[in-house]
DRENBATOR-771088 format. One line per field, with one value per residue (C-alpha): residue in three letters; x, z, y. Coordinates in nm, 3 decimals, padded with zeros to 5 digits, always signed. Layout:
N
residu: c(ala, ...) .
east: c(X, ...) .
up: c(Z, ...) .
north: c(Y, ...) .
This chain:
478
residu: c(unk, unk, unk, unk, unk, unk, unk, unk, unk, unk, unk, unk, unk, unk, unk, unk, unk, unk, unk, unk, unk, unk, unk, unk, unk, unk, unk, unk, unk, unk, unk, unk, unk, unk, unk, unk, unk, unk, unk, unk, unk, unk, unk, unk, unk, unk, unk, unk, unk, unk, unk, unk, unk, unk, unk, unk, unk, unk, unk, unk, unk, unk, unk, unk, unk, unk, unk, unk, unk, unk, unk, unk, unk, unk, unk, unk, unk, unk, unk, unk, unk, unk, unk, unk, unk, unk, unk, unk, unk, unk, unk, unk, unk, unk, unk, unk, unk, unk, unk, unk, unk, unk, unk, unk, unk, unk, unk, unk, unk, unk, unk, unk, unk, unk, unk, unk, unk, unk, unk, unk, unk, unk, unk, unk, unk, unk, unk, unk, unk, unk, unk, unk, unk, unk, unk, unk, unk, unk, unk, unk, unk, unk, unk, unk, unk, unk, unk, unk, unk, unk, unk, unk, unk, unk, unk, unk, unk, unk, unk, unk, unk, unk, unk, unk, unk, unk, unk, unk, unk, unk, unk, unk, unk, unk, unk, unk, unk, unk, unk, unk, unk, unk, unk, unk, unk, unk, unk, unk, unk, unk, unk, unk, unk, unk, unk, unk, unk, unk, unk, unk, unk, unk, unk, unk, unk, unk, unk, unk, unk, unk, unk, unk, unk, unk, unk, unk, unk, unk, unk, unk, unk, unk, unk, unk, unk, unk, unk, unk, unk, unk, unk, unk, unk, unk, unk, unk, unk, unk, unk, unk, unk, unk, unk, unk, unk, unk, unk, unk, unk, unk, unk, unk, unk, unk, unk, unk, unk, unk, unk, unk, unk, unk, unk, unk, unk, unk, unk, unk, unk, unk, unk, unk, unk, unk, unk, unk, unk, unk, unk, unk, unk, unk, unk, unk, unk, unk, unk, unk, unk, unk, unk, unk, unk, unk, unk, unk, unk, unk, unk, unk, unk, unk, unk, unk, unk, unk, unk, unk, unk, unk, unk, unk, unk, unk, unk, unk, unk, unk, unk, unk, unk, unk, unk, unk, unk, unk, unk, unk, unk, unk, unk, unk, unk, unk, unk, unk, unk, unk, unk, unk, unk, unk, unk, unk, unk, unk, unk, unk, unk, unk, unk, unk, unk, unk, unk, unk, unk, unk, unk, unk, unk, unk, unk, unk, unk, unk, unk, unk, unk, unk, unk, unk, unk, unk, unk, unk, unk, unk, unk, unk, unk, unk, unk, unk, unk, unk, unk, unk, unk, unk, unk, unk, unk, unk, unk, unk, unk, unk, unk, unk, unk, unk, unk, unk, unk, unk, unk, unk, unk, unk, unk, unk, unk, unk, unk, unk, unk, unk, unk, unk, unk, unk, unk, unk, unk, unk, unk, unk, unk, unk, unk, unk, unk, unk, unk, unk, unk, unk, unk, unk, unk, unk, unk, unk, unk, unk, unk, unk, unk, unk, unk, unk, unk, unk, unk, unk, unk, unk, unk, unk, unk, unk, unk, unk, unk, unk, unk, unk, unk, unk, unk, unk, unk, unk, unk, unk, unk, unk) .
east: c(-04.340, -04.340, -03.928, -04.054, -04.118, -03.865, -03.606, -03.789, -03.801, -03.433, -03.354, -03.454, -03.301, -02.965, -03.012, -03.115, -02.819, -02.590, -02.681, -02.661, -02.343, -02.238, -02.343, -02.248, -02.584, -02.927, -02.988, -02.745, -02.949, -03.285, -03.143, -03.081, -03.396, -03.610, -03.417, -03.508, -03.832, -03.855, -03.635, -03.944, -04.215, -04.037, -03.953, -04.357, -04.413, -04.189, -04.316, -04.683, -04.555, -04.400, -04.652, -04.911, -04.663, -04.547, -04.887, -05.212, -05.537, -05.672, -05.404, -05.500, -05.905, -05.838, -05.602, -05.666, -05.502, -05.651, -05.801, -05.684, -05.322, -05.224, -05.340, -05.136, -04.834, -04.915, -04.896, -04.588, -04.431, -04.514, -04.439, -04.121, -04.066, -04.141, -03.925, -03.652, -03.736, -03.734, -03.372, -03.231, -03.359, -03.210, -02.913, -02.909, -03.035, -02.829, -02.985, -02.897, -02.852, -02.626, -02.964, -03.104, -02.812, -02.775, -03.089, -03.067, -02.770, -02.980, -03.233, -03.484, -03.641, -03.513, -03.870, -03.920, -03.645, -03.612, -04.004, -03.841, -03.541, -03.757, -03.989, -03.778, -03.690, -04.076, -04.143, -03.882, -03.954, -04.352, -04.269, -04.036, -04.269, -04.542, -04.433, -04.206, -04.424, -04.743, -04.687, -04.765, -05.016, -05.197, -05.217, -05.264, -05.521, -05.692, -05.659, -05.771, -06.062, -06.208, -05.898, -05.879, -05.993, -05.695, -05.442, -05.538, -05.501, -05.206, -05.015, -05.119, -05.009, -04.655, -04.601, -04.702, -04.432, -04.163, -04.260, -04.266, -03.964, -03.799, -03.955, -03.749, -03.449, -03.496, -03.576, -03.300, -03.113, -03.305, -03.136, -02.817, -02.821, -02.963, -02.624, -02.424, -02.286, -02.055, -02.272, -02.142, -02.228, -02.559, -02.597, -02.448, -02.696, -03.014, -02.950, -02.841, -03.158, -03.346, -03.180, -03.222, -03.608, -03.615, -03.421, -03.635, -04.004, -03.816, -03.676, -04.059, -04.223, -04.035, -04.065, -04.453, -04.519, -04.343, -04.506, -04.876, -04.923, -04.988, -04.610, -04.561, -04.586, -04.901, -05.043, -04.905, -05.120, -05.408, -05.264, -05.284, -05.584, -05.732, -05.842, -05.993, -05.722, -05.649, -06.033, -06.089, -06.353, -06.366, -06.357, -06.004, -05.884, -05.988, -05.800, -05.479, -05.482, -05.555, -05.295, -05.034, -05.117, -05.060, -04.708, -04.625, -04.682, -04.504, -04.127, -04.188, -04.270, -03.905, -03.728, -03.780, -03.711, -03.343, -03.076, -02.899, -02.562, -02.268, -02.103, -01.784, -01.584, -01.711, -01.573, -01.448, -01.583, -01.257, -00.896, -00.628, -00.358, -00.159, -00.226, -00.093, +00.274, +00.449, +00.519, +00.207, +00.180, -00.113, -00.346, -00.314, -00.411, -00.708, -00.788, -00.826, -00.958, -01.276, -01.344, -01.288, -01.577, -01.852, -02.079, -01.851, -01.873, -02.243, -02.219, -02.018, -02.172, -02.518, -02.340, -02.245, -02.536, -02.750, -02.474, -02.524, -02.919, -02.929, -02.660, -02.889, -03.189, -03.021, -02.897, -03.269, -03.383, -03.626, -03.408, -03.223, -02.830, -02.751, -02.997, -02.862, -02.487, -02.582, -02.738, -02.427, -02.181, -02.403, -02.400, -02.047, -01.980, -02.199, -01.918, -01.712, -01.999, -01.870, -01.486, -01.469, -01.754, -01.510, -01.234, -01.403, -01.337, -00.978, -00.948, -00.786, -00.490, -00.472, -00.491, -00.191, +00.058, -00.075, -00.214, -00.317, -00.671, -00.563, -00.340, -00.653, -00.900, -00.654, -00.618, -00.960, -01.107, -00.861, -00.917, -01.263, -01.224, -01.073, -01.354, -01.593, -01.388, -01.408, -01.776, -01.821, -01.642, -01.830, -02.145, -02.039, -01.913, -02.286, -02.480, -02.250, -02.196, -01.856, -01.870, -01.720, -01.459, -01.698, -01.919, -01.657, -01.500, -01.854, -01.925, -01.573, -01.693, -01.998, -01.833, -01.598, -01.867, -02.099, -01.786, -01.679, -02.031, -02.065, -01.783, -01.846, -02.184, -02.011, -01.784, -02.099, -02.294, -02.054, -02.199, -02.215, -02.232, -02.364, -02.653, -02.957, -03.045, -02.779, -02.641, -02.955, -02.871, -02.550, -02.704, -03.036, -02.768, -02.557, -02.846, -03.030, -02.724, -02.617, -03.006, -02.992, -02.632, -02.734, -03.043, -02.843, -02.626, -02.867, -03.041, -02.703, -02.671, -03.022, -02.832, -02.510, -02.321, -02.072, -02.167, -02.218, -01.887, -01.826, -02.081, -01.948, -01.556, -01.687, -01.897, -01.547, -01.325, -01.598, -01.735, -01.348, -01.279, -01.579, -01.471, -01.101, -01.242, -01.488, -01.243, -00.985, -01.225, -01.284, -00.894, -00.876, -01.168, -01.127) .
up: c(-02.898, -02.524, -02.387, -02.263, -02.619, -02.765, -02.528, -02.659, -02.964, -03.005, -02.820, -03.036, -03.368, -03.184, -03.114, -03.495, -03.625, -03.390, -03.533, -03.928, -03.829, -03.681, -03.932, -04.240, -04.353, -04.318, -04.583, -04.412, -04.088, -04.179, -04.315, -03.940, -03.835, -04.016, -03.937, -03.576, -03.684, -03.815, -03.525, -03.302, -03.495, -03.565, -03.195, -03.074, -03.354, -03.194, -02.867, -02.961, -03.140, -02.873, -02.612, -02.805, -02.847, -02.489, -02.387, -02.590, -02.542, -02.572, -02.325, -02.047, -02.078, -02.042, -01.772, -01.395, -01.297, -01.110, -01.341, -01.100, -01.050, -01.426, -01.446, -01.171, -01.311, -01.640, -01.505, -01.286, -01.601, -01.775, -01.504, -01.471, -01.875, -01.863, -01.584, -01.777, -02.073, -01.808, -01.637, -02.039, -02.082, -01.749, -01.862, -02.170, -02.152, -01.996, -01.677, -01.807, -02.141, -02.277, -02.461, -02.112, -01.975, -02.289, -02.277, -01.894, -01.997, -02.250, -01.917, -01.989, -01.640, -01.462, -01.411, -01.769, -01.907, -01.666, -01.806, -02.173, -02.090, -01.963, -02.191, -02.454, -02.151, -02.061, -02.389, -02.468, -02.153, -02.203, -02.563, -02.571, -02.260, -02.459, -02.808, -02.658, -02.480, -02.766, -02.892, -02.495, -02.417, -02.769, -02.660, -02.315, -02.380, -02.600, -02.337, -02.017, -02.179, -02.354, -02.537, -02.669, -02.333, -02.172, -02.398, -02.356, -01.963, -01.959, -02.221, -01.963, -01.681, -01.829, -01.906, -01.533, -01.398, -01.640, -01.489, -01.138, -01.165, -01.341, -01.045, -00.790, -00.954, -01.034, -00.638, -00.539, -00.814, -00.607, -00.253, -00.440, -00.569, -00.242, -00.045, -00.320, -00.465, -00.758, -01.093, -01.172, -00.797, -00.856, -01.149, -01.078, -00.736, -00.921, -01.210, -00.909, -00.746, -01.001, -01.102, -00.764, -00.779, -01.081, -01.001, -00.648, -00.889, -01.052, -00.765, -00.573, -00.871, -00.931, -00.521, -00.541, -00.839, -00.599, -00.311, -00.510, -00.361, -00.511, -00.619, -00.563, -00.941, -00.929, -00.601, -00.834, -01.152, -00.839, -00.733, -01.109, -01.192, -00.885, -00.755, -01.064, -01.236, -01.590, -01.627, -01.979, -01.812, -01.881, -01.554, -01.533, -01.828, -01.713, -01.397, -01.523, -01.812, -01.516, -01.309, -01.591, -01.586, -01.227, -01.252, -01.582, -01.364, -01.090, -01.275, -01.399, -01.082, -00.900, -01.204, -01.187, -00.841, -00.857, -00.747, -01.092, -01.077, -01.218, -01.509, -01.478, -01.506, -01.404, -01.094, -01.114, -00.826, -00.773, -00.931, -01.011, -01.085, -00.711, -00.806, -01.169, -01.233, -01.423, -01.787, -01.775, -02.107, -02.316, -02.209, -01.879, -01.922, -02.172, -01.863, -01.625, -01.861, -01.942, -01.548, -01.556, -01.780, -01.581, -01.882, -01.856, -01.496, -01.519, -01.805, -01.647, -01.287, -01.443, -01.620, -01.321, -01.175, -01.398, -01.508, -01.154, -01.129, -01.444, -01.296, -00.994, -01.229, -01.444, -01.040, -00.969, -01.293, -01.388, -01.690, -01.857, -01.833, -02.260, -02.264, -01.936, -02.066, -02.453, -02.194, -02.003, -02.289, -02.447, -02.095, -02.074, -02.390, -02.343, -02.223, -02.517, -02.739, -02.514, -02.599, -02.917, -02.817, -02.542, -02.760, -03.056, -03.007, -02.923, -03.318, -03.409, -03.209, -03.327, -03.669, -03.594, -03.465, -03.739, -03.527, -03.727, -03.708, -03.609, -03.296, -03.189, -03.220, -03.074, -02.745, -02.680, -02.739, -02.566, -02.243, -02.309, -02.338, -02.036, -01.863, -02.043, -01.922, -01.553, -01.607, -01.781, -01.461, -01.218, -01.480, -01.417, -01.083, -00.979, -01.185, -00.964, -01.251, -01.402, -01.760, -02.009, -02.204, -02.539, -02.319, -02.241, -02.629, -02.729, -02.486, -02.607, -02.964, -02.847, -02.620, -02.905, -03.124, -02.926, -02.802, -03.192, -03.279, -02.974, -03.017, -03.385, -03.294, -03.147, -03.432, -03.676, -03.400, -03.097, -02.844, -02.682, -02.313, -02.395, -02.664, -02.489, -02.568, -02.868, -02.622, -02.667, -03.070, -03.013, -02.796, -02.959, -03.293, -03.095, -02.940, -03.239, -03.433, -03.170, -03.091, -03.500, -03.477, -03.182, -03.328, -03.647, -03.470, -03.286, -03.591, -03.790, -03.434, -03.556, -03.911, -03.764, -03.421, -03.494, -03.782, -03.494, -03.415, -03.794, -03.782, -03.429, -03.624, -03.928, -03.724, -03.538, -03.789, -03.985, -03.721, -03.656, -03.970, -04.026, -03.728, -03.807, -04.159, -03.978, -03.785, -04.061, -04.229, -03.980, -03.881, -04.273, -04.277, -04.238) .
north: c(-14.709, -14.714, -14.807, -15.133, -15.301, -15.070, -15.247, -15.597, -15.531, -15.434, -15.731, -15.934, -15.746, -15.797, -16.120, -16.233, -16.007, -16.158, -16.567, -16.436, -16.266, -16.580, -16.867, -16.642, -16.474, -16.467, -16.739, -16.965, -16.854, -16.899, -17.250, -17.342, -17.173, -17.427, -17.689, -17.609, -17.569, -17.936, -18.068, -17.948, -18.071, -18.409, -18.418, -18.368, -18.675, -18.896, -18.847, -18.870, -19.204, -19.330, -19.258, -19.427, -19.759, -19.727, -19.668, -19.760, -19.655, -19.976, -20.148, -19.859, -19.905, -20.295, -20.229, -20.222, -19.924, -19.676, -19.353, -19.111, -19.279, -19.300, -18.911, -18.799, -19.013, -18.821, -18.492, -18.511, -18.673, -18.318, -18.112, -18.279, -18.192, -17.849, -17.820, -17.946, -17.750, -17.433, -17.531, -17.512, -17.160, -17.050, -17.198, -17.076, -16.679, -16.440, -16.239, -15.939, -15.717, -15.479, -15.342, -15.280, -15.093, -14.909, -14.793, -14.678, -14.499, -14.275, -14.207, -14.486, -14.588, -14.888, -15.069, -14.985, -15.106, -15.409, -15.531, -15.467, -15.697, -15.973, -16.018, -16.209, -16.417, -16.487, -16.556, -16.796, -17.001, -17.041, -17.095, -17.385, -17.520, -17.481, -17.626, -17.924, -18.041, -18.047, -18.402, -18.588, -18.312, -18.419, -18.803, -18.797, -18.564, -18.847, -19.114, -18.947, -18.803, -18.455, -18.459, -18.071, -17.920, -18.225, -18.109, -17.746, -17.789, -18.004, -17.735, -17.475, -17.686, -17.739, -17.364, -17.295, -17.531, -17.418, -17.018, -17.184, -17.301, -16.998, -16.787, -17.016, -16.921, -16.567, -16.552, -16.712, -16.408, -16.161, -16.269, -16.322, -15.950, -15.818, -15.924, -15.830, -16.170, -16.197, -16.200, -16.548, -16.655, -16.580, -16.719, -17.031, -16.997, -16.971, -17.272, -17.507, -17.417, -17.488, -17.819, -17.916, -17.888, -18.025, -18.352, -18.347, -18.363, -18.652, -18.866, -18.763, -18.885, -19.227, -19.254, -19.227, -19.465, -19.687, -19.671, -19.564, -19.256, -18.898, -18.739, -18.391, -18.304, -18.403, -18.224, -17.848, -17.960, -17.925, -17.592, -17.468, -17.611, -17.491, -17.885, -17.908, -18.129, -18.204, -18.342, -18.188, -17.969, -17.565, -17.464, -17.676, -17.508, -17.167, -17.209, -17.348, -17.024, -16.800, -16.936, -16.927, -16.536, -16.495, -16.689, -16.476, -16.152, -16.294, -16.391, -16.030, -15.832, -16.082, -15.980, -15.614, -15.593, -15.751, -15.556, -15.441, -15.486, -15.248, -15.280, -15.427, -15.694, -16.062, -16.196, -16.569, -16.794, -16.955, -16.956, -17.230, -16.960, -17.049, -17.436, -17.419, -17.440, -17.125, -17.223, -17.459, -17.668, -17.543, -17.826, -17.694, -17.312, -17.434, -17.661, -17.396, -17.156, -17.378, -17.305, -16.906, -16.800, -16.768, -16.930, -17.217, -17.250, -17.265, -17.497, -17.719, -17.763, -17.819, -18.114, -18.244, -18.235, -18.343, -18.672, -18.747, -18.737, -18.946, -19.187, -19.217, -19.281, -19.561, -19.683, -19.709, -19.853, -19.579, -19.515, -19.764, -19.820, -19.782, -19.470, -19.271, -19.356, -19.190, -18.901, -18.864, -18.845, -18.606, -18.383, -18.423, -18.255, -17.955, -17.765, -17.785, -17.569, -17.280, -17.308, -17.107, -16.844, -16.821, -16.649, -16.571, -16.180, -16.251, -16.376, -16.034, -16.140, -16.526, -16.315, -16.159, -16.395, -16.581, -16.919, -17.189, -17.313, -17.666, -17.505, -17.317, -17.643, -17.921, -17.768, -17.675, -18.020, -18.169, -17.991, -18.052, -18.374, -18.395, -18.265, -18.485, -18.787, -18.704, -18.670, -18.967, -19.182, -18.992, -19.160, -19.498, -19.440, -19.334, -19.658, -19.872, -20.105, -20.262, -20.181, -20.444, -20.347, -20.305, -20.016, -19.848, -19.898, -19.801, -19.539, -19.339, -19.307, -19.195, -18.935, -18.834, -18.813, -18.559, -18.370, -18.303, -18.221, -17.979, -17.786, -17.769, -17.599, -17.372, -17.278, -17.252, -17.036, -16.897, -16.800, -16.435, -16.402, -15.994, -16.123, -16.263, -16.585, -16.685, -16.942, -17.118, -17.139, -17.294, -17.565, -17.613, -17.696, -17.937, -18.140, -18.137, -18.274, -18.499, -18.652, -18.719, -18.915, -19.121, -19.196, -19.265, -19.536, -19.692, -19.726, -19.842, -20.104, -20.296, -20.373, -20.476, -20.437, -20.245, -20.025, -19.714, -19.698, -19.619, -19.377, -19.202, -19.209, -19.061, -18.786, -18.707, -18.605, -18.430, -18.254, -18.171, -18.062, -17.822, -17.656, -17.628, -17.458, -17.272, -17.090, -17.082, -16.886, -16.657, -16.625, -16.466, -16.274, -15.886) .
């Protein structure tokens, strides 16, 4: 076996050891692995179901909008998705492995073992692309026309944005590295980058529908398809697979050549140690310690960014204002899945002074929370609307809710900062859960007004206490 796919290969064994070691087993593990599974297929239904009530065949032949305009709104739609789905994995997957500098260490090649590092990274990105994005690539494909060959070209389309965009990223990592920036710095760098373009296809596209021109989305699903566009023809589908290739190639020939910094430890972007008071209260130091990690720091400047860009959306009326707030308290939270993972490998020493689970949890979700709140006024302060008292009422069970259920995640499945990819676990789990309990209360809203707030209470304190047991059981474990 060549060092490349040996690299790859062990990559992935320490990643699937790492999540049964985490949730308990491999039975409890391939228990969340299915339910993944179905959370992906359930999630292409719903979208195919609600593209074909949101948008009918029958309403769009009978319509009088232009052919050409509805399939370049289509595609910057997807492109927009993909990108989305792309920004997550950046997010979500480490830039570098402890199985790639081990394996340097025992003389493996740096090219070699840079391509073997990489390629769980390529393959997660055109994979969640590729299968989130199945269900609107299935009926668009059956209203433009030539459905498989659409469908076919529009999949390859959206895996060709979501590489575009990782390659903007992992570029901007390349100049970072070249002048010698701070790992976290460049991190942080290259998932602002890409946020930025992403939330720049969005505003572009919302712009042109507008003003009835061509959005930018659209104008790259000609640059992949080579002018041929998603027509359903071969040579359309040939050219979109081709240029897929050439973008695969690419993110692997920017990742290789990225300077490879040493080992060592992380460098914080900033500190609050000469701003912090001695004998701080233990909100305080959990406060400023959600902003030292550089995971965390990532984690929670995406949030910001992208609470603002759906705070200008809901200000614009592209999205509405009950939808962008559920999106906001549910980007708010993200931060808290990181606050266990965070000192998971300090248990040993919460084992020995003998710290209760409940004085570990408390503090953490309450300087979460804390950050969660400050996003969720920047929300409101960017849709420019007075909320009535019952929003806001409404809006802090919801907030609660997903923050309980986040950080609960990420007791179940911590995440590790040195394990490729397991971030992504923890989050896929807290969205998944948190998607099912909004949809659960909206649901719970059409029987009686009210009955979500139940729901949101009830989801607290459970979500509260699993985590409190989880990590009671781990404090007296061996």
């Amino acid at each position: 076996m060549t060092p490349t796919f040996a690299i790859a290969r062990t990559t992935g064994l320490v990643l699937v050891r790492h999540i049964e070691q985490a949730v308990g087993g491999r039975a409890v593990a391939t228990v969340i692995a299915a339910i993944v599974g179905a959370a992906v297929v359930l999630y292409n239904v719903v979208a195919y179901d609600f593209l074909a009530r949101f948008l009918p065949a029958d309403a769009v032949e009978a319509s009088y909008i232009d052919a050409a305009q509805l399939v370049d709104a289509l595609s910057a739609a997807q492109v927009a998705s993909a990108g989305g789905i792309a920004v997550l994995v950046l997010i979500l997957a480490p830039g570098n492995s402890a199985v790639r500098i081990s394996a340097q260490v025992l003389s493996a090649r740096r090219v070699p073992a840079r391509l073997g590092e990489s390629i769980p990274f390529v393959v997660l990105i055109t994979t969640a692309s590729g299968a989130l994005t199945i269900g609107p690539s299935v009926y668009l494909g059956s209203i433009v026309g030539d459905g498989p060959f659409t469908a076919c070209a529009l999949l390859a389309t959206n895996v060709a944005s979501a590489l575009g965009i990782a390659i903007v990223a992992e570029s901007l990592r390349l100049i970072g590295t070249a002048v010698r920036l701070s790992s976290a710095a460049v991190q942080l760098i290259a998932i602002l980058g890409a946020v930025t373009v992403v939330g720049v296809t969005v505003y572009d596209s919302t712009a042109a529908a507008r003003e009835g021109r061509a959005p930018a989305a659209a104008i790259w699903s000609e640059i992949v398809t080579m002018r041929q566009g998603v027509d359903g023809s071969v040579v359309a589908l040939s050219a979109a697979v081709l240029s897929t290739a050439v973008l695969l190639v690419t993110l692997l020939a920017v990742r290789c050549a990225q300077r490879l910094e040493p080992l060592g430890h992380p460098h914080r972007l900033f500190t609050l140690r000469r701003c912090l008071p001695r004998g701080s209260s233990w909100l305080t130091r959990e406060i400023a310690m959600a902003v030292r990690q550089p995971i965390g720091q990532v984690s929670l400047a995406v949030s910001v960014v992208t609470v603002v860009l759906v705070g200008v959306a809901a200000r614009n009326g592209v999205m509405p204002p009950s939808a962008a707030l559920m999106a906001c308290a549910m980007l708010a939270a993200a931060p808290l899945e990181l606050s266990w993972g965070r000192v998971a490998t300090w248990s040993w020493v919460y084992r020995q002074d003998r710290t209760p689970a409940t004085r570990i949890v408390l503090p953490q979700v309450a300087a979460g929370m804390v950050w969660a709140v400050l996003l969720t006024c920047a929300a409101f302060g960017v849709i420019g609307t007075v909320p009535e008292p019952s929003d806001v009422v409404h809006h802090s069970l919801v907030l609660i809710a997903a923050a309980s259920v986040a950080y609960a995640a990420g007791c179940v499945a911590p995440a590790n900062a040195d394990v490729p990819a397991s971030v992504a676990v923890t989050s896929v789990l807290a969205i998944v859960c948190e998607t099912l309990v909004g949809w659960a209360g909206s649901r719970l809203d059409l029987l009686h007004l009210g009955l979500s707030g139940v729901l949101f209470g009830v989801v607290a304190v459970a979500s509260l206490g699993a985590a409190v047991a989880r990590i009671r059981s781990r404090l007296e474990s061996p």
